[in-house]
C-alpha positions as a printed NumPy array, in Angstrom:
array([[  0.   ,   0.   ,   0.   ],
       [  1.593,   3.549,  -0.876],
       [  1.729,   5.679,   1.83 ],
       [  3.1  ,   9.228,   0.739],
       [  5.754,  11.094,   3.346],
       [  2.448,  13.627,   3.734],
       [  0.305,  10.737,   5.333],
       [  3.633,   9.127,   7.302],
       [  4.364,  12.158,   8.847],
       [  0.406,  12.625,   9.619],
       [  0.641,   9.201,  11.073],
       [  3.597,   9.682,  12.853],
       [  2.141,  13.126,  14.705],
       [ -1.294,  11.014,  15.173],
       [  0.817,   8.298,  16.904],
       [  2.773,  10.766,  19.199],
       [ -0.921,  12.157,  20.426],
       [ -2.332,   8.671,  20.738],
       [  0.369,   8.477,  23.194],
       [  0.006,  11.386,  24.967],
       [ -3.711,  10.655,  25.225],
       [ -3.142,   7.14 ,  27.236],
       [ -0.633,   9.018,  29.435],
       [ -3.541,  11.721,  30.304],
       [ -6.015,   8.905,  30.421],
       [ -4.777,   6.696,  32.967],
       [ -3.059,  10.   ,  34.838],
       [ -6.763,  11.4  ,  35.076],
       [ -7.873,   7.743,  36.021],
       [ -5.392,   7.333,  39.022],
       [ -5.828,  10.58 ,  40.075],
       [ -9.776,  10.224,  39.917],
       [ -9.381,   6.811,  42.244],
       [ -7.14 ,   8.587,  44.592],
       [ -8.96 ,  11.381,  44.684],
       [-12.406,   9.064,  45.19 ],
       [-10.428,   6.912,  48.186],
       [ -9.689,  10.507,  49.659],
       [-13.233,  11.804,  49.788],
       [-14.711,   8.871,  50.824],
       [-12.591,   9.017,  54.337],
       [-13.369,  12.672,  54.863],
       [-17.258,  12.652,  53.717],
       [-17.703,   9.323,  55.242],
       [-15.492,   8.062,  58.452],
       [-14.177,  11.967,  59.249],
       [-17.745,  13.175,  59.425],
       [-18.843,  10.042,  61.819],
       [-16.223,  11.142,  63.802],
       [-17.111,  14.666,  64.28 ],
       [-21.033,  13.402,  64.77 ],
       [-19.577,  11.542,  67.54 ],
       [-17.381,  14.132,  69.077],
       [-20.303,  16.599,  68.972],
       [-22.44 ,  13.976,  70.73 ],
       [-20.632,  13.428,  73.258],
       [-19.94 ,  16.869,  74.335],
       [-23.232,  18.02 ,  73.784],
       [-24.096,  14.821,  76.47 ],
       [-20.912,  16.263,  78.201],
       [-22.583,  19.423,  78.863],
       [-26.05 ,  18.397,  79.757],
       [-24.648,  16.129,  82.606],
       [-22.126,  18.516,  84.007],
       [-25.037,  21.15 ,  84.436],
       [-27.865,  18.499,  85.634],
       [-24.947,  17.461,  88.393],
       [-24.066,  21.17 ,  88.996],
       [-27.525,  22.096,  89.446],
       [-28.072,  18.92 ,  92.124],
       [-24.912,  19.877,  93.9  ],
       [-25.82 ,  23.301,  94.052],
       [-29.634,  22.729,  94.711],
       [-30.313,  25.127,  91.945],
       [-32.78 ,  24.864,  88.917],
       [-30.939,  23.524,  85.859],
       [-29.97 ,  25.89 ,  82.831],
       [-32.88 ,  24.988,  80.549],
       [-31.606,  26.968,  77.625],
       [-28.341,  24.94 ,  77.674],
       [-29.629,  21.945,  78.06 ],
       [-32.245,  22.226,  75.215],
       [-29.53 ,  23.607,  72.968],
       [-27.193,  20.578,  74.09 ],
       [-30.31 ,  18.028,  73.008],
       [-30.653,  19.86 ,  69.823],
       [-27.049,  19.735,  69.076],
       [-27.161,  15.639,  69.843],
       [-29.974,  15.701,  68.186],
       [-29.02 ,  17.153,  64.527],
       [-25.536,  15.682,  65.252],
       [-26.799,  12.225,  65.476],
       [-29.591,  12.602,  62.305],
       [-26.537,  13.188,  60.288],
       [-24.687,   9.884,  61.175],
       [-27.978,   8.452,  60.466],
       [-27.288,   9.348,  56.782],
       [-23.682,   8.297,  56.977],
       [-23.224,   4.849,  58.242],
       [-20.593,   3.356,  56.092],
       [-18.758,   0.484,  58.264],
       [-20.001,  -3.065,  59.173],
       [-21.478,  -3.165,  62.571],
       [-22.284,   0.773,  62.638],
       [-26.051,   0.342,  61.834],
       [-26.116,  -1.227,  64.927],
       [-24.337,   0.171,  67.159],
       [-25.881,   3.643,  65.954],
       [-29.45 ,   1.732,  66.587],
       [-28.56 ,   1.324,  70.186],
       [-27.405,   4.933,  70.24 ],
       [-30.745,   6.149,  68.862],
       [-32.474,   4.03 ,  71.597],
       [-30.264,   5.751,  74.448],
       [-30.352,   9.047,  72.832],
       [-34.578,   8.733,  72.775],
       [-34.826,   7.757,  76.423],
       [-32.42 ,  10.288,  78.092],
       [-34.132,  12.549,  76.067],
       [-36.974,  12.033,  77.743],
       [-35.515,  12.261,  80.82 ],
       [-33.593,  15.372,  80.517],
       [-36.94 ,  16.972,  79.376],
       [-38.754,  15.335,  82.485],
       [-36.099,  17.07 ,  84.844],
       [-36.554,  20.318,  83.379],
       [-39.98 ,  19.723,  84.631],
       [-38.822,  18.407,  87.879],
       [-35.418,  19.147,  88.894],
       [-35.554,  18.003,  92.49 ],
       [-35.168,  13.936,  92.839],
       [-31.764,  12.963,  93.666],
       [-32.842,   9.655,  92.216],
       [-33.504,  11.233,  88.853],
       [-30.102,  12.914,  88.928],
       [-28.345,   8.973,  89.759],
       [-30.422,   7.776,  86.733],
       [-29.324,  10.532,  83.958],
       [-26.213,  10.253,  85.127],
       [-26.324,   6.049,  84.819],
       [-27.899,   6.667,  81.601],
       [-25.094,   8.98 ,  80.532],
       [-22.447,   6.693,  81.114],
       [-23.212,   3.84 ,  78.788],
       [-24.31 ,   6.308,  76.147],
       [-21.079,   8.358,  76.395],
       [-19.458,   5.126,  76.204],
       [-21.097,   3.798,  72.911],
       [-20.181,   7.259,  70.837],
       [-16.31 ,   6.91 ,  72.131],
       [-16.783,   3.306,  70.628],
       [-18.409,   4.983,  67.123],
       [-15.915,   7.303,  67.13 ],
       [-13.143,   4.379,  67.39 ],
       [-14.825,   2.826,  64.589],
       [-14.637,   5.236,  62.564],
       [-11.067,   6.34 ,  63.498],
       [-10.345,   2.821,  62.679],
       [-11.163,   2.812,  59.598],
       [ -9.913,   6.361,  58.681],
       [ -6.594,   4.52 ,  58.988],
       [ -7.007,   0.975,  57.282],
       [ -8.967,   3.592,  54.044],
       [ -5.444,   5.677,  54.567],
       [ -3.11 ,   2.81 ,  54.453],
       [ -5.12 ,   1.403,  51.237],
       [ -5.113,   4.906,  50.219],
       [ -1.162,   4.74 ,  50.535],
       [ -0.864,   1.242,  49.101],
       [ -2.79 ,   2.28 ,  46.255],
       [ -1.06 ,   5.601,  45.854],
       [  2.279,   3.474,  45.319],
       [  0.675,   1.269,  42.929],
       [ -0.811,   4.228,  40.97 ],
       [  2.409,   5.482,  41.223],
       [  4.585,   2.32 ,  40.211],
       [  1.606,   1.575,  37.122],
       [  2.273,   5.182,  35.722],
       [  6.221,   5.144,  36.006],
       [  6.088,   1.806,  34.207],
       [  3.475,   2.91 ,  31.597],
       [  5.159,   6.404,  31.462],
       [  8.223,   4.376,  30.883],
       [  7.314,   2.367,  28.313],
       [  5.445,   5.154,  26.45 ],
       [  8.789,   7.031,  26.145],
       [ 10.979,   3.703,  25.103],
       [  8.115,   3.863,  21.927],
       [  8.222,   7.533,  21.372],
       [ 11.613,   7.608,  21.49 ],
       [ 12.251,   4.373,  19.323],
       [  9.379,   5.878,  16.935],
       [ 11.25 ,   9.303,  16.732],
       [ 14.678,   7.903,  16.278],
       [ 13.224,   5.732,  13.275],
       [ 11.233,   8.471,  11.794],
       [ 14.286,  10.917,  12.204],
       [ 16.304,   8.366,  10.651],
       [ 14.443,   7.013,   8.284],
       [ 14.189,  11.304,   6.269],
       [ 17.717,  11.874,   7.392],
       [ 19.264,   8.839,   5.367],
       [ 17.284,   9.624,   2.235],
       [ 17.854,  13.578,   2.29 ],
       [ 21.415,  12.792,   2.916],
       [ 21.721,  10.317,   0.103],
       [ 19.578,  12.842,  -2.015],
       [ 22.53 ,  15.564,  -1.146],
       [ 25.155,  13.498,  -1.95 ],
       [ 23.403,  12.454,  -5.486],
       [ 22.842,  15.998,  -6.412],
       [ 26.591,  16.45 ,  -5.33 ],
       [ 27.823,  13.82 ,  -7.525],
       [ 25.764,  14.88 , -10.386],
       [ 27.724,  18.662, -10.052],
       [ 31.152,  17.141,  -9.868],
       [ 30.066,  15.684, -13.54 ],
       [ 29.293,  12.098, -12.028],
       [ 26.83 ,  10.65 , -14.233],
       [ 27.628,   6.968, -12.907],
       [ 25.72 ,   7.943,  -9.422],
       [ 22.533,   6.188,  -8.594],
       [ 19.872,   6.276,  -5.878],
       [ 17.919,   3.397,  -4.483],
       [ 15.097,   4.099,  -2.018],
       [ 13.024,   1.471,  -1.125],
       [  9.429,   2.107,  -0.489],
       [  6.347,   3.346,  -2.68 ],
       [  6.656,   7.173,  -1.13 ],
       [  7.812,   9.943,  -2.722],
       [ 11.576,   9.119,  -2.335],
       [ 10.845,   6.791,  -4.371],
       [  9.476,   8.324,  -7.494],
       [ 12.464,  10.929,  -6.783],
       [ 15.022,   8.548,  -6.92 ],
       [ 13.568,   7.244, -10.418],
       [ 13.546,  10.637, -11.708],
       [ 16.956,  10.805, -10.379],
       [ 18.304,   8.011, -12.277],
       [ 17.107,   8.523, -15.363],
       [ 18.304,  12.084, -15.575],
       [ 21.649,  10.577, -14.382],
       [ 20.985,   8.253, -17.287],
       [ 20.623,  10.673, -20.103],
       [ 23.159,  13.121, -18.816],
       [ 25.468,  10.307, -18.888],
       [ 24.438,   9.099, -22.49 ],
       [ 24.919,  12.592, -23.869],
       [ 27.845,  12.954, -22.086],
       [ 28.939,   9.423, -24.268],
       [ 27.503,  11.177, -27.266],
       [ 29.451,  14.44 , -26.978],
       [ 32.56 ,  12.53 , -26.389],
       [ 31.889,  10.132, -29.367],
       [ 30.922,  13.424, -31.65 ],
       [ 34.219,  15.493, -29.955],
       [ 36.521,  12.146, -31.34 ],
       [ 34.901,  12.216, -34.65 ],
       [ 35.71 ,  15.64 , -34.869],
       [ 39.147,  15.721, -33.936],
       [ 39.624,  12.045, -36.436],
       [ 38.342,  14.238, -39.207],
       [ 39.914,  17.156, -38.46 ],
       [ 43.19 ,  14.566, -38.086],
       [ 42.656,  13.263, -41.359],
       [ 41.976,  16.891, -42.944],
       [ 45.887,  17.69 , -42.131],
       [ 47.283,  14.632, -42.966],
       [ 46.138,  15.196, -46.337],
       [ 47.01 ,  18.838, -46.254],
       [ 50.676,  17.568, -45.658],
       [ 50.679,  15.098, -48.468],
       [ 49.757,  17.478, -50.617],
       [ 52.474,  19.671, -49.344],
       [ 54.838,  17.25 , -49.515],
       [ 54.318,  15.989, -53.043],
       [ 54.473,  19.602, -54.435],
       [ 57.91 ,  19.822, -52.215],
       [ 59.326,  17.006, -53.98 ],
       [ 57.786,  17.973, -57.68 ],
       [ 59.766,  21.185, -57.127],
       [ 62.576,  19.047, -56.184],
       [ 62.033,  16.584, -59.036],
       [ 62.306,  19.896, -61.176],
       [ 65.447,  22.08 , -59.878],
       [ 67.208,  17.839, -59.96 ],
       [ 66.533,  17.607, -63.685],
       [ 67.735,  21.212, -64.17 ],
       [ 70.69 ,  20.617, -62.135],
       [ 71.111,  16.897, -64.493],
       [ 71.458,  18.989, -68.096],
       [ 73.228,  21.573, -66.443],
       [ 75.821,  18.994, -66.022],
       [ 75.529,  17.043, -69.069],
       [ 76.159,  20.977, -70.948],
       [ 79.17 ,  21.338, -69.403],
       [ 80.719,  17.949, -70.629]])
């Protein structure tokens, strides 16, 4: 199939981009699956753990001022503790919505139980502030519950680290997959330049020296480019003007010998001719000299 150096070279630039394109293909892929591992321990595990944190201090709160309030046989801070239940109470809806790990459904279920009943009880001793019994209760009912959001908040601190060491094993893979493909994409650019380079830079120099050997009068000089491309059909033309200057170089010298054997011949004649008058007139003044001899006998 001809290819012409227009389409190679088309090729050639086409095959450079393909390259470039799978480089910025799996890049943006490994960078999308980091980036995905990432997010999902800050929108996910980071989040439970804040949830929890703000749980436990809003439950924190409420129990340091129900005890404060018993020790100092004063009514409770209603405000704060409403604003502590409504802090639990948005806190825990949105770990409701983000339970990611095994066993969390659970253990939030249990939570949501605790959380319903000391609500009720916190809102009952707003009411009535004075049993010391009530007090013991909240404060037995506190315990357990502070206990369970430590243990969510360990979960999810858990797995914040197992996600980061997968994020960091897969971060060395991503990177070891890109060096190697990166790697290997160069060796064939490289190898594909080189060869391309090469392949125009032999035929223009063997073009030069041609045209070179043609100046110095060398009509003996061929070229031979394989291929169906234009080097090709250049290299024919080539040799067949090589061939014709060289044939009317033959002719000129063949017509430039006739010449000078004609023009050769033209003098030799010339000479004869000279040379037979020269010994006519020689022929003549001999005879004259003969009866001027025979007189004087």
């Amino acid at each position: 199939m001809k290819f012409s150096i227009r389409t190679k070279f088309t090729v050639g630039m086409v095959f450079l981009f393909i390259i470039i394109l799978v480089l910025s293909i799996f890049s943006a892929y490994y960078l999308n699956k980091m980036s995905n591992k990432t997010s999902a321990i800050l929108k996910e595990n980071y989040l439970s753990v804040v949830y929890a944190r703000e749980m436990s201090e809003g439950l924190t709160t409420i129990n340091q001022e129900i005890t404060l309030s018993s020790l100092m046989n004063k009514a409770p801070d209603g405000m704060l503790l409403k604003k502590g239940l409504a802090t639990i109470d948005k806190s825990f809806q949105s770990e409701k919505n983000n339970i990611t790990e095994p066993g969390e459904d659970k253990l939030v279920s249990d939570i949501e139980t605790g959380l319903k009943e000391y609500h009720d009880l916190v809102m009952k001793f707003l009411i009535s502030p004075e049993p010391v019994d009530q007090v013991i209760y909240l404060h037995k009912k506190f315990t357990p519950l502070y206990q369970q959001l430590v243990l969510l908040s360990q979960m999810n601190g858990k797995a914040i680290e197992m996600k980061t060491d997968d994020a960091k094993v897969s971060s060395r893979e991503a990177l070891t997959a890109m060096t190697i493909l990166g790697t290997l994409c160069f060796l064939i650019a490289l190898t594909f330049t080189f060869n391309f380079a090469t392949y125009f830079n032999e035929r223009f120099y063997q073009l030069y020296n041609g045209i070179k050997e043609i100046v110095s009068s060398n009509y003996g000089q061929r070229l031979y480019f394989e291929g169906a491309d234009e080097f090709y059909e250049i290299s024919l033309v080539f040799n067949q003007m090589a061939e014709k200057l060289n044939e009317n170089q033959q002719k000129m010298a063949e017509t430039l010998q006739s010449d000078l054997e004609r023009a050769y011949t033209k003098n030799e004649i010339q000479e004869l001719k000279s040379l037979l008058l020269r010994l006519h007139n020689i022929e003549g003044q001999a005879e004259a000299l003969i009866a001027t001899l025979e007189e004087k006998k």
